[in-house]
C-alpha positions in Angstrom: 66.1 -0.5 16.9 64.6 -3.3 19.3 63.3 -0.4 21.4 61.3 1.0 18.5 59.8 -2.3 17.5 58.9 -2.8 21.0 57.4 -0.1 21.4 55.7 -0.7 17.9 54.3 -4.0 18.8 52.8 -2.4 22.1 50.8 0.4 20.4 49.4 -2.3 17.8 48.3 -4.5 21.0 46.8 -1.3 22.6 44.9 -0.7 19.4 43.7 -4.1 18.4 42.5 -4.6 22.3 40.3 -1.0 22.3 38.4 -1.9 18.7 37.9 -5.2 20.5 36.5 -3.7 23.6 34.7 -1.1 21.2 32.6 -3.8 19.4 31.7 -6.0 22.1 30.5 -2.4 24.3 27.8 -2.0 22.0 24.3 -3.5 21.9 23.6 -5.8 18.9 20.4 -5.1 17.3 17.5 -7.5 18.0 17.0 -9.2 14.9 14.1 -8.9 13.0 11.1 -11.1 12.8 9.9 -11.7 9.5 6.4 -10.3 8.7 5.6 -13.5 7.0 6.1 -15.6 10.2 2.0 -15.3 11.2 1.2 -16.6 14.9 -2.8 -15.7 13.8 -5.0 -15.4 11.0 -8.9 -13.6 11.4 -11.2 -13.7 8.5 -13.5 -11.1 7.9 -17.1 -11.0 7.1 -19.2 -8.1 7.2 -22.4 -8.1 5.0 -22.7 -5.3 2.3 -25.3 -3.7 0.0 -24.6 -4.8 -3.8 -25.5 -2.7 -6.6 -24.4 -2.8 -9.9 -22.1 -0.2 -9.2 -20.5 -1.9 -6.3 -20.4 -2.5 -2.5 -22.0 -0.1 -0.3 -21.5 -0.1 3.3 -25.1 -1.3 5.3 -25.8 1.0 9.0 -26.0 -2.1 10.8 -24.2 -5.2 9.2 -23.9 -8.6 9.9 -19.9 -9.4 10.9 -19.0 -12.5 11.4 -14.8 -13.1 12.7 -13.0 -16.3 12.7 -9.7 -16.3 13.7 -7.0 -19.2 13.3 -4.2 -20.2 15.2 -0.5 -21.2 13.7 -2.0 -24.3 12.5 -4.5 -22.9 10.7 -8.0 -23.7 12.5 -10.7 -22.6 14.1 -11.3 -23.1 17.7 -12.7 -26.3 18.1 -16.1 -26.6 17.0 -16.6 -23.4 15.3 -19.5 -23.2 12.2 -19.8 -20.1 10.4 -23.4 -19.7 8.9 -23.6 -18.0 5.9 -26.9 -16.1 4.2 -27.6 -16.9 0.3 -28.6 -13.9 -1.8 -26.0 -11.8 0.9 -22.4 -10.2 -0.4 -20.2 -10.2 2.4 -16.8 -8.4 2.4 -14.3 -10.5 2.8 -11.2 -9.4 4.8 -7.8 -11.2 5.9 -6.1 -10.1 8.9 -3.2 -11.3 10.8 -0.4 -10.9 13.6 2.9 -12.2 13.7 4.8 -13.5 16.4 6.1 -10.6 18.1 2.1 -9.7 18.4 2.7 -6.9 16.0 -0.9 -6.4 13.5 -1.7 -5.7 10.3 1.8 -8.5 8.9 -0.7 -8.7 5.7 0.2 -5.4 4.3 3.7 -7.5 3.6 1.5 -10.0 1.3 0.4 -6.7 -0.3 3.4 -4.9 -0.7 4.8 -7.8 -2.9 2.0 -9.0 -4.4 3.9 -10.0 -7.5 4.5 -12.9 -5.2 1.3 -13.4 -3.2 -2.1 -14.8 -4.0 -5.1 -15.6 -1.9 -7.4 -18.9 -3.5 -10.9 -19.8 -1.7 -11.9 -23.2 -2.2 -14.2 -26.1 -0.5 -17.6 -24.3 -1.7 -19.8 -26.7 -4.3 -20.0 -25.1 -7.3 -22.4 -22.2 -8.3 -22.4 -21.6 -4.3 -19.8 -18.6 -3.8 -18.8 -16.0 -6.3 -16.0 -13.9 -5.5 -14.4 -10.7 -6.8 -11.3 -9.0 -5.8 -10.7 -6.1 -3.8 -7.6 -5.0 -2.9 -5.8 -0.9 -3.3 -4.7 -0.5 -6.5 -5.7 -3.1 -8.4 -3.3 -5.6 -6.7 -5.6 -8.6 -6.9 -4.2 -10.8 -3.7 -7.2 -11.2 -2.0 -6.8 -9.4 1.7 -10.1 -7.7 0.8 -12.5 -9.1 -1.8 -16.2 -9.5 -1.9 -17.9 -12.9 -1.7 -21.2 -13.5 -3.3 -23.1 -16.0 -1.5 -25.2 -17.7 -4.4 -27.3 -20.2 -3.1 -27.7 -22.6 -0.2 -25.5 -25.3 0.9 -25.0 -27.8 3.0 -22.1 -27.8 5.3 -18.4 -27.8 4.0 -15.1 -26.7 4.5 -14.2 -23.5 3.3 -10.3 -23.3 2.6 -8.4 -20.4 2.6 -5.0 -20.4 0.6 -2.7 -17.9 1.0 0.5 -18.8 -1.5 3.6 -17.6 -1.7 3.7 -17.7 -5.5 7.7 -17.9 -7.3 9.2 -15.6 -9.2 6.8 -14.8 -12.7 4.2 -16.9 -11.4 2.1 -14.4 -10.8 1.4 -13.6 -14.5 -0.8 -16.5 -15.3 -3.2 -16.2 -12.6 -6.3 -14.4 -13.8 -9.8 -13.3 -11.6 -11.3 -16.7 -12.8 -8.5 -18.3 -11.0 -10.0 -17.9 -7.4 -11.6 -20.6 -6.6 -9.0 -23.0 -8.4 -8.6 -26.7 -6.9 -5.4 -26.9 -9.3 -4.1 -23.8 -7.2 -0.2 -26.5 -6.8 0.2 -25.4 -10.8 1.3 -21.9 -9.5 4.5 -23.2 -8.0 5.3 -21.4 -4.8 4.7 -22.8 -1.3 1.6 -21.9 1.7 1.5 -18.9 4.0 -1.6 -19.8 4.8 -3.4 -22.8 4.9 -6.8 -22.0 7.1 -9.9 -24.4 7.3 -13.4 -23.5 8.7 -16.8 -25.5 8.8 -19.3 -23.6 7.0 -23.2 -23.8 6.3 -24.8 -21.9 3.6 -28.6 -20.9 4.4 -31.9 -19.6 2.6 -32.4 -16.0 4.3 -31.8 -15.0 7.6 -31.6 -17.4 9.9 -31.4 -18.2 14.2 -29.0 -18.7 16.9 -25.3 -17.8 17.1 -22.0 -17.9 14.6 -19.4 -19.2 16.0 
């Protein structure tokens, strides 16, 4: 009887020491980085044709790029010009921090959640409209309709992670909110650029 419960305990060792040695001989997965965790930001301006029917794409178009750090600015003295009487489409791009591109089809994908605001303009200066697939109305693709000049302010982009039902009382009109805090959530995004709003074409450089 002792020899059998011996023998027993030893098989139960043997088998309790190989599932150990089986789970620490194999790799553990390298956790994944949330989408959501952006390193960069790049906003997206490239002029368009408006009609009545729409956007249509111009052979040679203006494009202007700003991209953002973590932080959510500019490099340091950047100043986007701006055209009145031009409609620009307005993109957001972004990488996260494992350098992998395109982390805003995540804000699209739940978009019951997400919501782009674009605020710091004086009123009557931008219009906006948005753009996204499907109807999903987040704001990685709209089309900005530069009304009138301006002079220089800082444009604020707002990306917001919006809670639960939120969602459902934002209309179009709400784009350009300054009460944007009512639609409890917290910031993606919180990106800040210069920017001067002139009458026609202009000279020299964006930034």
């Amino acid at each position: 009887m002792k020899h059998s419960l011996r023998t027993l305990s030893i098989a139960l060792l043997s088998l309790g020491f190989l599932a150990f040695a089986t789970s620490c001989s194999k790799d553990d997965p390298e956790p994944e980085i949330p989408q959501e965790e952006i390193k960069s930001a790049t906003l997206t301006f490239t002029e368009v044709e408006w009609h009545d029917d729409g956007a249509h794409d111009l052979e040679n178009p203006e494009i202007i790029n700003v991209t953002f750090d973590e932080s959510g600015l500019p490099p340091v003295g950047t100043h986007l010009h701006l055209d009145a009487g031009k409609t620009y489409r307005l993109t957001l791009s972004t990488t996260d921090f494992a350098g992998r591109e395109g982390a805003e089809q995540e804000f699209l994908d739940e978009s019951d959640i997400h919501q782009l605001f674009f605020l710091g303009a004086p009123a009557g200066v931008f219009d906006y409209q948005y753009a996204d697939p499907d109807n999903k109305q987040v704001g990685v693709t709209g089309y900005l309709h530069v009304l009138k000049p301006s002079d220089s302010f800082v444009f604020n982009v707002i990306l917001r992670h919006l809670n639960k039902g939120v969602k459902a009382n934002i209309t179009a009109d709400d784009w350009n909110n300054p009460n944007y805090l009512q639609f409890s959530g917290a910031n993606d995004l919180d990106l800040k650029v210069e920017v001067h709003v002139v009458d026609g074409d202009h000279d020299g450089d964006d930034h």
